[in-house]
C-alpha positions in Angstrom: -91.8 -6.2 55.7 -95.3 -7.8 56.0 -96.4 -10.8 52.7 -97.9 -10.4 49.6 -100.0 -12.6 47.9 -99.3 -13.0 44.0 -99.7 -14.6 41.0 -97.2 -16.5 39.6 -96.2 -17.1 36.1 -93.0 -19.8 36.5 -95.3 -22.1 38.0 -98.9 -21.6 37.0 -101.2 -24.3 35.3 -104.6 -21.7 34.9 -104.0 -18.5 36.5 -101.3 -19.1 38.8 -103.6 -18.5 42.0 -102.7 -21.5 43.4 -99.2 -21.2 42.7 -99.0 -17.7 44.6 -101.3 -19.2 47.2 -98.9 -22.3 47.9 -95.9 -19.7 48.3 -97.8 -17.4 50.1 -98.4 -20.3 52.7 -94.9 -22.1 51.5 -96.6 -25.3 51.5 -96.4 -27.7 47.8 -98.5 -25.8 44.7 -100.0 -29.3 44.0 -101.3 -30.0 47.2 -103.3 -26.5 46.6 -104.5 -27.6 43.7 -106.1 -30.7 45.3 -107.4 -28.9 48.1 -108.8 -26.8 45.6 -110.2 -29.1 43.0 -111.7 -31.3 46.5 -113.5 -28.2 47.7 -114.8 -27.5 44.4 -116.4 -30.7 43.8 -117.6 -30.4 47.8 -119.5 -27.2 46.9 -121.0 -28.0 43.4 -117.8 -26.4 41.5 -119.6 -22.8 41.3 -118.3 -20.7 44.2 -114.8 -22.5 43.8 -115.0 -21.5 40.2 -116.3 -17.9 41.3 -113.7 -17.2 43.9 -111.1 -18.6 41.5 -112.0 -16.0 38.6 -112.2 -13.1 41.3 -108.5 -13.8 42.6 -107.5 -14.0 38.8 -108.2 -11.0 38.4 -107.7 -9.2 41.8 -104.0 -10.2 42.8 -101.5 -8.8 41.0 -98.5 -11.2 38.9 -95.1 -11.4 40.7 -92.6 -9.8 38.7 -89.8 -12.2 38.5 -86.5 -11.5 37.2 -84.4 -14.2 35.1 -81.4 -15.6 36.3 -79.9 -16.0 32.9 -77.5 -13.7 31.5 -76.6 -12.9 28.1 -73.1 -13.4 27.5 
């Protein structure tokens, strides 16, 4: 079974790109974020900003199921 890049919802502050990103590469969502906001201000914000909208609206949400059951 190969990996899948996703959005997440549980643990998104925007779009939850970064959040599917981190778990993709199972490294910290906040050290994503930095990476990302750096590499933003690095490149004058626009092609960050770009790339950020495109994934938004390319990768597909991860359905997650709840944990809690009704009683």
């Amino acid at each position: 079974m190969s990996k899948k890049i996703y959005r997440l919802q549980s643990n998104k502050m925007i779009g939850g790109v970064c959040a599917g990103l981190a778990e993709y590469l199972d490294i910290d969502a906040t050290l994503i974020r930095l990476l990302f906001v750096a590499v933003g201000l690095i490149t004058a914000l626009f092609p960050m900003f770009l790339f950020y909208i495109i994934a938004w609206i390319i990768v597909p949400v991860k359905e997650e199921v709840n944990d809690i059951r009704k009683s």
